[in-house]
mmCIF file as Biopython writes it, N, C-alpha, C and O atoms, coordinates in Angstrom:
data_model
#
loop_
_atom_site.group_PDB
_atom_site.id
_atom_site.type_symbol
_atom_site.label_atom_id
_atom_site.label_alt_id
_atom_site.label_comp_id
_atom_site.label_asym_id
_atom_site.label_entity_id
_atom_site.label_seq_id
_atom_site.pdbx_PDB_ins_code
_atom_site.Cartn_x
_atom_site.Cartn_y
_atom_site.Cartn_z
_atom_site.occupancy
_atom_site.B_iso_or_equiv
_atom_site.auth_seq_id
_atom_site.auth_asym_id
_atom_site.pdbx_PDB_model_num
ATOM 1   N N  . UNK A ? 1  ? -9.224  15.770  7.340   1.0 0.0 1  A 1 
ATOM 2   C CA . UNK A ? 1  ? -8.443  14.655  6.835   1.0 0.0 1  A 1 
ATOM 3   C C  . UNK A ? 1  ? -7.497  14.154  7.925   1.0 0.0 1  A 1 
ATOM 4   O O  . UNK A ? 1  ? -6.902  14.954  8.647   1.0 0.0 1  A 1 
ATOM 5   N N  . UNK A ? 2  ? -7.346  12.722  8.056   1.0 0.0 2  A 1 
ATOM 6   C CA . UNK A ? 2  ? -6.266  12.229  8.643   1.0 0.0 2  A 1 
ATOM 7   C C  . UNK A ? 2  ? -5.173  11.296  8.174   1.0 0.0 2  A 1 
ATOM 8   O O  . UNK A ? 2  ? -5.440  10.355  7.428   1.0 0.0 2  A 1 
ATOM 9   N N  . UNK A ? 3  ? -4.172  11.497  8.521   1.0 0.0 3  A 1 
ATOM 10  C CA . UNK A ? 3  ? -3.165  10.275  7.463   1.0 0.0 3  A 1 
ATOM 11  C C  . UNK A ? 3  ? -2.990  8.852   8.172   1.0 0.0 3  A 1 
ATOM 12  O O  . UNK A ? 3  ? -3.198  8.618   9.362   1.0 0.0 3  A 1 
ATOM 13  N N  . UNK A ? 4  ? -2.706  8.254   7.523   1.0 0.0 4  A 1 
ATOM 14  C CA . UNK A ? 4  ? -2.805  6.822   7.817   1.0 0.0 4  A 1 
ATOM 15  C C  . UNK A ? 4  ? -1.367  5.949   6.794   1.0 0.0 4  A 1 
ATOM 16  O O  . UNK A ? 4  ? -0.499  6.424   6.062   1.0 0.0 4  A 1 
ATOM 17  N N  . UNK A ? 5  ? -1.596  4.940   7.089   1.0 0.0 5  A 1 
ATOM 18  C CA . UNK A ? 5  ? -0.494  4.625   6.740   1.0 0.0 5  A 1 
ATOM 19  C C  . UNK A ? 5  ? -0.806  2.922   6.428   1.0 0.0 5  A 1 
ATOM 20  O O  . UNK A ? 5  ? -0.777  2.140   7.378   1.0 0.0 5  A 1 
ATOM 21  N N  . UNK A ? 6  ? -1.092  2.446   5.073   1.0 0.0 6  A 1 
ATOM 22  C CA . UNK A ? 6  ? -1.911  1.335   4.155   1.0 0.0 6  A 1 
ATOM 23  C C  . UNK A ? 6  ? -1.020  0.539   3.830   1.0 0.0 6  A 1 
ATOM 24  O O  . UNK A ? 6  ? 0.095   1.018   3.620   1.0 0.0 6  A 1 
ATOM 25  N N  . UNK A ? 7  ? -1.198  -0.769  3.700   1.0 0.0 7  A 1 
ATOM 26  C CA . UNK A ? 7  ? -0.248  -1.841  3.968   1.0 0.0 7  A 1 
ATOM 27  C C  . UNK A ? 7  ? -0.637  -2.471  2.586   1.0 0.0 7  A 1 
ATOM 28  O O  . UNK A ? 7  ? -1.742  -2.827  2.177   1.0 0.0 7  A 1 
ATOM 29  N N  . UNK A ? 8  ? 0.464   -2.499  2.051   1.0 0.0 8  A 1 
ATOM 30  C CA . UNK A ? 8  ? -0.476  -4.153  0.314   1.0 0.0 8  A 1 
ATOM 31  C C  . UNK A ? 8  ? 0.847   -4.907  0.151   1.0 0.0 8  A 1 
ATOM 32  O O  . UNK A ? 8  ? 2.031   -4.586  0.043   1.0 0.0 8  A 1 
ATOM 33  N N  . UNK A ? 9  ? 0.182   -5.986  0.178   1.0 0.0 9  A 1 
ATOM 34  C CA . UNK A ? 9  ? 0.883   -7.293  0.262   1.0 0.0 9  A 1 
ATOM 35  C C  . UNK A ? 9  ? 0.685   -8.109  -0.904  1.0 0.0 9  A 1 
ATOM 36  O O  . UNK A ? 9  ? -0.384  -8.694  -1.076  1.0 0.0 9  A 1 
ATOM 37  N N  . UNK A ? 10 ? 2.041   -8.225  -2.061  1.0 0.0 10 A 1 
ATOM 38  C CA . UNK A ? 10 ? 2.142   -8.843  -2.689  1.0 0.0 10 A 1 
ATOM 39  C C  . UNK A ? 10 ? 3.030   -9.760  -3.140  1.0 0.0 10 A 1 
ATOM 40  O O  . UNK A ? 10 ? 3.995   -9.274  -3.730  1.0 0.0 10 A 1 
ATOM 41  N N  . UNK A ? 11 ? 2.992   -11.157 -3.024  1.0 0.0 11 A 1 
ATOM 42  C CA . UNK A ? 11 ? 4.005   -12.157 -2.491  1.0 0.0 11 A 1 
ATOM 43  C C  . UNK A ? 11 ? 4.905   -12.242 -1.696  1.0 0.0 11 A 1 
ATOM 44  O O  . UNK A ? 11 ? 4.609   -12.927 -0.717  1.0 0.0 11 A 1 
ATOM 45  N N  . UNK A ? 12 ? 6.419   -11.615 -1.699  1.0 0.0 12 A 1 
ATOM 46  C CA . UNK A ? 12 ? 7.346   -11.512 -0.460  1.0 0.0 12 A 1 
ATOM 47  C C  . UNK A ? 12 ? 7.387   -10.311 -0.347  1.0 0.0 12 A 1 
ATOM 48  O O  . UNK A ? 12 ? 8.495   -9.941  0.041   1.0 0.0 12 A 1 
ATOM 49  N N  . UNK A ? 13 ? 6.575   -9.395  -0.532  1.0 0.0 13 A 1 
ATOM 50  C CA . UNK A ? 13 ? 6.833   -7.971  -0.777  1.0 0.0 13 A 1 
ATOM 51  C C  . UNK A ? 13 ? 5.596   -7.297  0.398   1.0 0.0 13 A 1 
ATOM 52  O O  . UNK A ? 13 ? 4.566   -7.869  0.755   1.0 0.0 13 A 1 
ATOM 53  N N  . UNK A ? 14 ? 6.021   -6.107  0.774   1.0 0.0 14 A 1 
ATOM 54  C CA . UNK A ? 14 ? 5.067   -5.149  1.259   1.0 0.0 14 A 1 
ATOM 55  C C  . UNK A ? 14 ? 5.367   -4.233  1.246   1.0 0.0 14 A 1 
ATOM 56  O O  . UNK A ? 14 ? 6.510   -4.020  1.652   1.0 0.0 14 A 1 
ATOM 57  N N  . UNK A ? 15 ? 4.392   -2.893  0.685   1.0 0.0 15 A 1 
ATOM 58  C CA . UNK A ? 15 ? 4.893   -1.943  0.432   1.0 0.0 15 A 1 
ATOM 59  C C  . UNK A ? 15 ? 3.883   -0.750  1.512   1.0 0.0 15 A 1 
ATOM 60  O O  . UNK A ? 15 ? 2.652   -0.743  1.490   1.0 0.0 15 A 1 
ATOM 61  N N  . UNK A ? 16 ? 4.585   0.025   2.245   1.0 0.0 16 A 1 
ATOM 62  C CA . UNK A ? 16 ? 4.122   0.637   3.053   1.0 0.0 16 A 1 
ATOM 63  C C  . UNK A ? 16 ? 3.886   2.249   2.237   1.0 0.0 16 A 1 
ATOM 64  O O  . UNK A ? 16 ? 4.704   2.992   1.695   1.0 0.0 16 A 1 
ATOM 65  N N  . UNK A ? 17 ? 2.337   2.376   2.447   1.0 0.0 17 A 1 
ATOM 66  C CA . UNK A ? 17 ? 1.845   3.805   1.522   1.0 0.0 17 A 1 
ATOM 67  C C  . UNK A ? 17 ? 1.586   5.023   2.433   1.0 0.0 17 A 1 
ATOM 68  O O  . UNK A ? 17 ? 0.502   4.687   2.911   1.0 0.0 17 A 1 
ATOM 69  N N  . UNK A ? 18 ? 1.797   5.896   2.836   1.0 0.0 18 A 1 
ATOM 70  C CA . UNK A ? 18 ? 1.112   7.211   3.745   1.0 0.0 18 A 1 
ATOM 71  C C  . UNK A ? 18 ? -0.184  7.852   2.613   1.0 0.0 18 A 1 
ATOM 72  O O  . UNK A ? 18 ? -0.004  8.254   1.463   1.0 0.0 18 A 1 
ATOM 73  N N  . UNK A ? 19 ? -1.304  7.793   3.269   1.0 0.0 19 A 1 
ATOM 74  C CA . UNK A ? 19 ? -2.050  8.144   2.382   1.0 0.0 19 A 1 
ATOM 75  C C  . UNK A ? 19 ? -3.318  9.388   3.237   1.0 0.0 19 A 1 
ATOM 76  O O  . UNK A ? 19 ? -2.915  9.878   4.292   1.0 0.0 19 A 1 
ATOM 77  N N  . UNK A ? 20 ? -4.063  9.612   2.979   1.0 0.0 20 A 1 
ATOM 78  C CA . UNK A ? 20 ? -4.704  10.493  4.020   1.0 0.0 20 A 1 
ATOM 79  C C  . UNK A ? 20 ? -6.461  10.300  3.578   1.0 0.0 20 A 1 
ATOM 80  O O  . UNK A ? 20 ? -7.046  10.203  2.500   1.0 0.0 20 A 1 
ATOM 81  N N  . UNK A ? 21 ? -6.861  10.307  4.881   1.0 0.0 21 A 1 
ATOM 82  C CA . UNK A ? 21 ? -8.462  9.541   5.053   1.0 0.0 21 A 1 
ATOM 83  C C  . UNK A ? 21 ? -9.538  10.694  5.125   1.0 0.0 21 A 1 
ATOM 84  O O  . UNK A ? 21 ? -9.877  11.098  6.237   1.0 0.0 21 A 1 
ATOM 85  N N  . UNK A ? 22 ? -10.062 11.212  4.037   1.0 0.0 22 A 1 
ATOM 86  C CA . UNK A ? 22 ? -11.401 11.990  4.055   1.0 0.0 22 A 1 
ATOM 87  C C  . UNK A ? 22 ? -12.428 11.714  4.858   1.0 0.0 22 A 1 
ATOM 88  O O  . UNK A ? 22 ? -13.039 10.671  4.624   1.0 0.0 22 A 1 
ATOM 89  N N  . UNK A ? 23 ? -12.785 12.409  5.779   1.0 0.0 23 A 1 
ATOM 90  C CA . UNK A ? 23 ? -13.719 12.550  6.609   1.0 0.0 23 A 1 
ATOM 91  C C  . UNK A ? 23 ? -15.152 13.314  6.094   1.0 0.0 23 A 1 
ATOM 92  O O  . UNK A ? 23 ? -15.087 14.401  5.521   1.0 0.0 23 A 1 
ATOM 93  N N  . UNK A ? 24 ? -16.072 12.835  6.279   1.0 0.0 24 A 1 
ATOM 94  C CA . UNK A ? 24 ? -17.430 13.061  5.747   1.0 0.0 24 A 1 
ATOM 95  C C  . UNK A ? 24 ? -18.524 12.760  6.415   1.0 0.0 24 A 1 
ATOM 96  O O  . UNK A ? 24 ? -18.352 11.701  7.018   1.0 0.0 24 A 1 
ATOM 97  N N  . UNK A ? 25 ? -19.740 13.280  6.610   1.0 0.0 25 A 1 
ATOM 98  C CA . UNK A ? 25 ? -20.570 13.108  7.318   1.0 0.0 25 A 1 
ATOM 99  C C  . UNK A ? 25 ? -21.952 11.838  6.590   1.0 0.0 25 A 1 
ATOM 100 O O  . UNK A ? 25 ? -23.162 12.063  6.541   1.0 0.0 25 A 1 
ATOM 101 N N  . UNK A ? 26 ? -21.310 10.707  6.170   1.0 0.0 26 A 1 
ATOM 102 C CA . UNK A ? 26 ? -21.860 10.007  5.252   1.0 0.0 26 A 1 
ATOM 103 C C  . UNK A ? 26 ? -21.636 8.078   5.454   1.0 0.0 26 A 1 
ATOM 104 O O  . UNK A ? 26 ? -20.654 7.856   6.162   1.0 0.0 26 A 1 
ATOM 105 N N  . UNK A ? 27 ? -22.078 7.270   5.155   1.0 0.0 27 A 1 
ATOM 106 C CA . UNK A ? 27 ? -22.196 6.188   5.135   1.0 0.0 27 A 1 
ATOM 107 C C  . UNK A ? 27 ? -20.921 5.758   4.351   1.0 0.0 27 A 1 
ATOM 108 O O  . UNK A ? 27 ? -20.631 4.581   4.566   1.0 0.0 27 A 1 
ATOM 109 N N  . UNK A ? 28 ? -20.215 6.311   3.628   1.0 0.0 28 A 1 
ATOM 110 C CA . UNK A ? 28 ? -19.083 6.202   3.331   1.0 0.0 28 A 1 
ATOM 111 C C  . UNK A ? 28 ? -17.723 6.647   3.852   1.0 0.0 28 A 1 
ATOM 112 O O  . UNK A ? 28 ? -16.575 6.377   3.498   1.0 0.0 28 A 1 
ATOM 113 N N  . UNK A ? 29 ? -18.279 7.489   4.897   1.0 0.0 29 A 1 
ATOM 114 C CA . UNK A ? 29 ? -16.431 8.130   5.387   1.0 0.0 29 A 1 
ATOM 115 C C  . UNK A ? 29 ? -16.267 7.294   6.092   1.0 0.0 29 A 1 
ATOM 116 O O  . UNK A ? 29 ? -17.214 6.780   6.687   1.0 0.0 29 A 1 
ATOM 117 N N  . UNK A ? 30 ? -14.631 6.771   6.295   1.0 0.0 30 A 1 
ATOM 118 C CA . UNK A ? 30 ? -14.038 7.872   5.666   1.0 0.0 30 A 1 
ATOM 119 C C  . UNK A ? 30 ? -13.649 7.264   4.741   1.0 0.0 30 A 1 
ATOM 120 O O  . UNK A ? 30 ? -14.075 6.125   4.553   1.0 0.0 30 A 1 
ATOM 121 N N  . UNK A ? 31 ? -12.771 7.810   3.932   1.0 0.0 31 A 1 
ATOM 122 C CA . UNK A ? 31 ? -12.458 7.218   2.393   1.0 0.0 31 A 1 
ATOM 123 C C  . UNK A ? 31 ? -11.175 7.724   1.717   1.0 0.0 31 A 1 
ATOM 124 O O  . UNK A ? 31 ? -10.516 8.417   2.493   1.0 0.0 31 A 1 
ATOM 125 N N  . UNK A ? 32 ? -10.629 7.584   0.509   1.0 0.0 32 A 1 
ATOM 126 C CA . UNK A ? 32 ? -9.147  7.702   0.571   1.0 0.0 32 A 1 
ATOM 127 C C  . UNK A ? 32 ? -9.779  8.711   -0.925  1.0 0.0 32 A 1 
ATOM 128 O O  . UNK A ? 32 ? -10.890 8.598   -1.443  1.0 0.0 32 A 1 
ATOM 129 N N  . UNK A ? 33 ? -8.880  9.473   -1.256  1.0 0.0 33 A 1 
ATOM 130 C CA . UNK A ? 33 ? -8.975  10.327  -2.330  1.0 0.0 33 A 1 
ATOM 131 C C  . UNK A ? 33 ? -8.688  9.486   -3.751  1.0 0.0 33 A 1 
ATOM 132 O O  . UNK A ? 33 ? -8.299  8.319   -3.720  1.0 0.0 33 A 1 
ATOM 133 N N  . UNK A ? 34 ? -8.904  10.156  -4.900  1.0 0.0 34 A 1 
ATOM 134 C CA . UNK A ? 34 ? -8.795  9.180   -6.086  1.0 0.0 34 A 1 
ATOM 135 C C  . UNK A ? 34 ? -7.310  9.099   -6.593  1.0 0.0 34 A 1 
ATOM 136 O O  . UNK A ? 34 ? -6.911  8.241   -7.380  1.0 0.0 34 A 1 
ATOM 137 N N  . UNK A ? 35 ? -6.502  10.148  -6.017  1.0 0.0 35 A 1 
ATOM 138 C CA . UNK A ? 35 ? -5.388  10.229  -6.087  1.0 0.0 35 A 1 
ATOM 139 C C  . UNK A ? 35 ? -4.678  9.437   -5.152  1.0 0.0 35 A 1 
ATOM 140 O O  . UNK A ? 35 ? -3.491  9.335   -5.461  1.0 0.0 35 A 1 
ATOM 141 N N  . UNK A ? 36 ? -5.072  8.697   -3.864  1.0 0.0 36 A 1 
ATOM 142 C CA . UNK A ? 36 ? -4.267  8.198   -2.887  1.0 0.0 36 A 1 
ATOM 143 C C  . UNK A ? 36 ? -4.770  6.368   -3.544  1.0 0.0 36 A 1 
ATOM 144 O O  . UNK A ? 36 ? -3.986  5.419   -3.568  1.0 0.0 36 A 1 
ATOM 145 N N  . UNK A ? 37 ? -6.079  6.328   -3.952  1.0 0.0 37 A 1 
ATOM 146 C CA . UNK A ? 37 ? -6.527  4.989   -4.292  1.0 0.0 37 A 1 
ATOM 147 C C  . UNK A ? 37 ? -5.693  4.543   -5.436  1.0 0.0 37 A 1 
ATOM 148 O O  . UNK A ? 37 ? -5.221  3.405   -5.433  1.0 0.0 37 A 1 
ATOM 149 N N  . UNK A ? 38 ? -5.479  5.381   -6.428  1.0 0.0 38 A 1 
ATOM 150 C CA . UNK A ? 38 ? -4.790  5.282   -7.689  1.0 0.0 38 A 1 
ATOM 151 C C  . UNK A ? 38 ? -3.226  4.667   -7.704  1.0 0.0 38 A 1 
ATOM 152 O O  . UNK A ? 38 ? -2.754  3.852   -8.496  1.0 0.0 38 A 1 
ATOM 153 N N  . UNK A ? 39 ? -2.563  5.349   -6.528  1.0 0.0 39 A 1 
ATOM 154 C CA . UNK A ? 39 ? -1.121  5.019   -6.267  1.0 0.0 39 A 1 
ATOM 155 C C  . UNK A ? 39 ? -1.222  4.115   -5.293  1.0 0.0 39 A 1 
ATOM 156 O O  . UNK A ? 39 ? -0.028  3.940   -5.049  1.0 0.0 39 A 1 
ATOM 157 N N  . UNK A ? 40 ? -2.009  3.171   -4.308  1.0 0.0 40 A 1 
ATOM 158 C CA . UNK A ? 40 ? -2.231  2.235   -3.786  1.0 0.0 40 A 1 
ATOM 159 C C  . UNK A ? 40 ? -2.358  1.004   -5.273  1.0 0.0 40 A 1 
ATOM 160 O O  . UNK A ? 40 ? -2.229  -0.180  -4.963  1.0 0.0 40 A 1 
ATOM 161 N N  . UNK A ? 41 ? -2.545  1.255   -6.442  1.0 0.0 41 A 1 
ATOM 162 C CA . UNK A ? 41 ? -2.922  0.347   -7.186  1.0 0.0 41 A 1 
ATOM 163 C C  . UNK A ? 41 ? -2.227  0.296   -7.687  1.0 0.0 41 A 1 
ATOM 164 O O  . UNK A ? 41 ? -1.709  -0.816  -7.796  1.0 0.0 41 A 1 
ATOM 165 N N  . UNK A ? 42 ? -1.833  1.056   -8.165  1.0 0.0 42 A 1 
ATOM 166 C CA . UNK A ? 42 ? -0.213  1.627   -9.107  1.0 0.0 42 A 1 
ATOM 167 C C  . UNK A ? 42 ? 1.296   0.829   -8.357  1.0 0.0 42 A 1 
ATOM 168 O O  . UNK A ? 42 ? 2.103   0.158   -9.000  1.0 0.0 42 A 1 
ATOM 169 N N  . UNK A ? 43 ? 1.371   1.110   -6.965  1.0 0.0 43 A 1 
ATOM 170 C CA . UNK A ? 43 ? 2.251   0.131   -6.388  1.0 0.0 43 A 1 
ATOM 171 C C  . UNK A ? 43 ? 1.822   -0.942  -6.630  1.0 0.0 43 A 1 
ATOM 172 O O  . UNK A ? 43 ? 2.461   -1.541  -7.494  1.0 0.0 43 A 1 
ATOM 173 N N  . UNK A ? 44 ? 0.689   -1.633  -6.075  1.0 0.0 44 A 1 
ATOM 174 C CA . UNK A ? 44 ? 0.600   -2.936  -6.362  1.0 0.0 44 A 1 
ATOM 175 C C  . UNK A ? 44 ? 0.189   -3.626  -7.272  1.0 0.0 44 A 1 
ATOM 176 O O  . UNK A ? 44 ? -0.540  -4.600  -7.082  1.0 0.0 44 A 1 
ATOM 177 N N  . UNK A ? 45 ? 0.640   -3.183  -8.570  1.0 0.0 45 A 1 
ATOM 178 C CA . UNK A ? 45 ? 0.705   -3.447  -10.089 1.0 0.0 45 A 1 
ATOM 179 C C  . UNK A ? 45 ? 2.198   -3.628  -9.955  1.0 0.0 45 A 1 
ATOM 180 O O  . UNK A ? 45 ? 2.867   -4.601  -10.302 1.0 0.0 45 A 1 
ATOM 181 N N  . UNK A ? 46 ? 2.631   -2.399  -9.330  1.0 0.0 46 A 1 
ATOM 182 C CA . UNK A ? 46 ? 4.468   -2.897  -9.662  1.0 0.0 46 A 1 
ATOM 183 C C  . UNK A ? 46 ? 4.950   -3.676  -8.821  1.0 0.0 46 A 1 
ATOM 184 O O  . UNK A ? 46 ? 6.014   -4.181  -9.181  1.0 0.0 46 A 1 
ATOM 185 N N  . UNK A ? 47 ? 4.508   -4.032  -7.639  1.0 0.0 47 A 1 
ATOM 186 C CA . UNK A ? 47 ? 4.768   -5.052  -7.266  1.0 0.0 47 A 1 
ATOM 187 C C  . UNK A ? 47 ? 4.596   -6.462  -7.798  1.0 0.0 47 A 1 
ATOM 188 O O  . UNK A ? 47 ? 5.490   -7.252  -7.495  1.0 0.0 47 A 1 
ATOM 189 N N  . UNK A ? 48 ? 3.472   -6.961  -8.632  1.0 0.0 48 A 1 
ATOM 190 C CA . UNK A ? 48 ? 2.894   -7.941  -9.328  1.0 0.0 48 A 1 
ATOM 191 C C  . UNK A ? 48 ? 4.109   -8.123  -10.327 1.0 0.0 48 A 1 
ATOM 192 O O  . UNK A ? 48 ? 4.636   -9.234  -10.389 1.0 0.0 48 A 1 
ATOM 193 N N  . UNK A ? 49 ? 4.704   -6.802  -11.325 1.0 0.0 49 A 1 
ATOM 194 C CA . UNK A ? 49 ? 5.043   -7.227  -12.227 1.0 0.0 49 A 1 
ATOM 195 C C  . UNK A ? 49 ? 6.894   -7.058  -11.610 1.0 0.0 49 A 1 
ATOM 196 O O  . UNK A ? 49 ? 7.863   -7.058  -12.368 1.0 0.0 49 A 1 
ATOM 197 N N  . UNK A ? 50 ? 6.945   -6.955  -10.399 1.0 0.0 50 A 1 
ATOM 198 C CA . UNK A ? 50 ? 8.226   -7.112  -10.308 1.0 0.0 50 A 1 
ATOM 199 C C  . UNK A ? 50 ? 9.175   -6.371  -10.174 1.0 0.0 50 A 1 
ATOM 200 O O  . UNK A ? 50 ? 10.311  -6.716  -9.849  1.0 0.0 50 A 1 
ATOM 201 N N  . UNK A ? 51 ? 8.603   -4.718  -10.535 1.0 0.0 51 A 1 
ATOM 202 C CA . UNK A ? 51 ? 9.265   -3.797  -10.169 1.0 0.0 51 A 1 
ATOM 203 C C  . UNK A ? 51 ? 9.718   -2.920  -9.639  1.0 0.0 51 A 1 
ATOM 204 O O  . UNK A ? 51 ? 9.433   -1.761  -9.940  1.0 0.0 51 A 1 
ATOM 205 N N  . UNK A ? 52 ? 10.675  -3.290  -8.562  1.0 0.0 52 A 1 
ATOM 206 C CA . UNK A ? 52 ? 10.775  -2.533  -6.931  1.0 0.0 52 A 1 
ATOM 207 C C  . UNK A ? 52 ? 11.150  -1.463  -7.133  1.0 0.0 52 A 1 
ATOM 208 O O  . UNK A ? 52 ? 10.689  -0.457  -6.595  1.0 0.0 52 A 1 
ATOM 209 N N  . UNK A ? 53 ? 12.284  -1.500  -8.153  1.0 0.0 53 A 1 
ATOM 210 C CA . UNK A ? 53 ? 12.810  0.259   -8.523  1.0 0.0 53 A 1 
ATOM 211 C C  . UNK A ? 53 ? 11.551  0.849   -8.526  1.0 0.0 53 A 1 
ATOM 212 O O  . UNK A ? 53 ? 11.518  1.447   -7.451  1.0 0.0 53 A 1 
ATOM 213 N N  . UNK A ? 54 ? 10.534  1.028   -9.078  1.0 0.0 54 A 1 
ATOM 214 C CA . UNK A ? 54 ? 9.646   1.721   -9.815  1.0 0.0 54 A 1 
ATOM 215 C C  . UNK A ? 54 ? 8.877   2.306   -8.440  1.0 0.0 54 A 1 
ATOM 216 O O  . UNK A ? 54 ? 8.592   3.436   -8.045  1.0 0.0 54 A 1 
ATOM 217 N N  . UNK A ? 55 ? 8.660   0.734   -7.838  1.0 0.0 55 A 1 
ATOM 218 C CA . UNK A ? 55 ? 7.108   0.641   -6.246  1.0 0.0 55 A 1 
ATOM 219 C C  . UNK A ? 55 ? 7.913   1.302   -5.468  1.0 0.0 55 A 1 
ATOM 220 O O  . UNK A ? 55 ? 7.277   1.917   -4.611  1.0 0.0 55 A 1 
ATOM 221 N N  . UNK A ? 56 ? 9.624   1.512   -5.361  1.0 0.0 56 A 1 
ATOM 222 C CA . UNK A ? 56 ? 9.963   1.919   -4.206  1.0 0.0 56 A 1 
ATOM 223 C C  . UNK A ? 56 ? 10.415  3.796   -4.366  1.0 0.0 56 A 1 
ATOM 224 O O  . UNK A ? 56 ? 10.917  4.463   -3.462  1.0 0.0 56 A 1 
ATOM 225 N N  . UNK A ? 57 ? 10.039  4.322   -5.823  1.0 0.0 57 A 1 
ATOM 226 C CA . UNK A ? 57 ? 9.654   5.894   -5.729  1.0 0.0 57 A 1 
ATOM 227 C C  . UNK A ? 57 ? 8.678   6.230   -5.171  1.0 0.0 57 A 1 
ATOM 228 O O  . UNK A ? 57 ? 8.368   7.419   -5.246  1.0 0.0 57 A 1 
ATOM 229 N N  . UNK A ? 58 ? 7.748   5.208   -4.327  1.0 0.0 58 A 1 
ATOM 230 C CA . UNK A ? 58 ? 6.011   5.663   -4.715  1.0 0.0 58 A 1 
ATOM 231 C C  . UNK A ? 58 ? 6.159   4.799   -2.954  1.0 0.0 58 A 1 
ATOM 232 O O  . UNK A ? 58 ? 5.357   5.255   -2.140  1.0 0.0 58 A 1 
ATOM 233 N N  . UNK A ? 59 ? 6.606   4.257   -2.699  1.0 0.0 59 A 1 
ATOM 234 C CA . UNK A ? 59 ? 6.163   3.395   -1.423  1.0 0.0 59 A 1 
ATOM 235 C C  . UNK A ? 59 ? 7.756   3.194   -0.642  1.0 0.0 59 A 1 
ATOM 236 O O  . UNK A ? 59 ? 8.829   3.516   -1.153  1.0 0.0 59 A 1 
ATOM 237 N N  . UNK A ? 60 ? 7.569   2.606   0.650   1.0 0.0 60 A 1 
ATOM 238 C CA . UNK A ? 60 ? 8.691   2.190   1.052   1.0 0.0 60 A 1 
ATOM 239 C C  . UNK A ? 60 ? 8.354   0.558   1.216   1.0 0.0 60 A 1 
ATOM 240 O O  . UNK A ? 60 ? 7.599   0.156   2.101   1.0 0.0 60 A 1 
ATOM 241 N N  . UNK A ? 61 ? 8.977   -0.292  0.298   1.0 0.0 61 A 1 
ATOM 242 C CA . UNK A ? 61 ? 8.824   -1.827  0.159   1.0 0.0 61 A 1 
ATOM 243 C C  . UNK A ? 61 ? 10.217  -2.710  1.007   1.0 0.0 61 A 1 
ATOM 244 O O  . UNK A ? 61 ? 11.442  -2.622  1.098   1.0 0.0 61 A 1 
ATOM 245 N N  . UNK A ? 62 ? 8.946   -3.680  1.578   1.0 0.0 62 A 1 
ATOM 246 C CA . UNK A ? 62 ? 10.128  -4.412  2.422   1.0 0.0 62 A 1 
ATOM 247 C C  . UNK A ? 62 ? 9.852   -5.906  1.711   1.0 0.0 62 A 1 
ATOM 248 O O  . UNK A ? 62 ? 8.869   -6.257  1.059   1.0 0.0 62 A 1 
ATOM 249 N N  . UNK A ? 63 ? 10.915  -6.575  2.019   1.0 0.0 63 A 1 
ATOM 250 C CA . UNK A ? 63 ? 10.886  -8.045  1.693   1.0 0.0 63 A 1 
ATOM 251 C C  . UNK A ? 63 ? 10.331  -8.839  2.708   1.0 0.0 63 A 1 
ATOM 252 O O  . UNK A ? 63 ? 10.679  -8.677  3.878   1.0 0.0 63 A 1 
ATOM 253 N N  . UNK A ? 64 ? 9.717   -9.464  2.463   1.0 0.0 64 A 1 
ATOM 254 C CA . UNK A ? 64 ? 9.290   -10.575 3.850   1.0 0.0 64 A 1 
ATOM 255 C C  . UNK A ? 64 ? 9.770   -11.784 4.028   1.0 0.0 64 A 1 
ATOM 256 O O  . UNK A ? 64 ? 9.580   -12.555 3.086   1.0 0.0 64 A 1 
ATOM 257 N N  . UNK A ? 65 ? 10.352  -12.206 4.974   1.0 0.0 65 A 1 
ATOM 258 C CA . UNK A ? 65 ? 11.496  -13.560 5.033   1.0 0.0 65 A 1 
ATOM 259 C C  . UNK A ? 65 ? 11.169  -14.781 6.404   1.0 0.0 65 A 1 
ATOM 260 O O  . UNK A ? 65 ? 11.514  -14.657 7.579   1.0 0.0 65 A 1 
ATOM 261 N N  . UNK A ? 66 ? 10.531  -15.742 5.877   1.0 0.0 66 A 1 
ATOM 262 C CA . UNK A ? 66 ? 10.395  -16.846 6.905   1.0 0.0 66 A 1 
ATOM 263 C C  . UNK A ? 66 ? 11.451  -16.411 8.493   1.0 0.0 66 A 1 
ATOM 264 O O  . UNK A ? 66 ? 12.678  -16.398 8.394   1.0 0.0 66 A 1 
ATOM 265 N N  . UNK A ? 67 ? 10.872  -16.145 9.619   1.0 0.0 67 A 1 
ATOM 266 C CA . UNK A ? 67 ? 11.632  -16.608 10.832  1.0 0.0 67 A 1 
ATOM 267 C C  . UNK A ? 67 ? 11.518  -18.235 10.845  1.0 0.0 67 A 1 
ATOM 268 O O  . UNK A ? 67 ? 12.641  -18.692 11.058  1.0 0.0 67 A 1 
ATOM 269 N N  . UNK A ? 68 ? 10.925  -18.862 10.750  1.0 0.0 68 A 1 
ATOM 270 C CA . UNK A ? 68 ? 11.169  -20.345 11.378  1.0 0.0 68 A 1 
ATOM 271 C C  . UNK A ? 68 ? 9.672   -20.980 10.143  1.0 0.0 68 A 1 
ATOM 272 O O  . UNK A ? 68 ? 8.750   -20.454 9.520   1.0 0.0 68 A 1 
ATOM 273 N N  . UNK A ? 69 ? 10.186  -22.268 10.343  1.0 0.0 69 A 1 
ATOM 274 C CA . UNK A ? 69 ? 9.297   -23.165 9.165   1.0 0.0 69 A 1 
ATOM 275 C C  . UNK A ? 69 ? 8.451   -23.957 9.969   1.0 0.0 69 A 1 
ATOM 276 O O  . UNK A ? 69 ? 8.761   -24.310 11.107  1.0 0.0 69 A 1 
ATOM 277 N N  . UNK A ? 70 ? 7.144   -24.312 9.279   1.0 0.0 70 A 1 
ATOM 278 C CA . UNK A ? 70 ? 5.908   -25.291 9.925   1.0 0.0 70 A 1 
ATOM 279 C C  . UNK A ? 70 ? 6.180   -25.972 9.966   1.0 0.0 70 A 1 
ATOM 280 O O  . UNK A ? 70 ? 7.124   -25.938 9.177   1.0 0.0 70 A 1 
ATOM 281 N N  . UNK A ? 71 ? 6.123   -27.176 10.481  1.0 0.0 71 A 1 
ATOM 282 C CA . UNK A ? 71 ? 6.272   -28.567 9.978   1.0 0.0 71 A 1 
ATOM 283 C C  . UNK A ? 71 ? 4.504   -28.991 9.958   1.0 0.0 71 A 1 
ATOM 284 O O  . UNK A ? 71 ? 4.141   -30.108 9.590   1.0 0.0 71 A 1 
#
């Protein structure tokens, strides 16, 4: 296994996950456990519905803020 570190982006939000990558000798490795996929979804459910208290026991969430505007 190796850890990694999974990014989900939901509106001004990102919540940074440490999760760890199963290695396998297969057309599928590597791959994340059902327990690391579960709380990747689980944050970004609470992110959707708004709730940072909740995403930020489980993740470390940052806000994302315009440096400079398009014209």
């Amino acid at each position: 296994m190796r850890k990694r570190t999974k990014y989900i982006h939901e509106g001004k939000y990102v919540a940074e996950i440490d999760v760890e990558l199963i290695e396998a000798d297969d057309e599928w490795a590597p791959y994340l456990s059902v327990q690391d996929a579960e709380k990747l979804d689980e944050v970004r459910d609470l992110l959707r519905m708004g709730d940072l208290k909740a995403a930020s026991r489980r993740a470390r969430v940052f806000e994302l803020k315009p440096i400079s505007q398009s014209r």
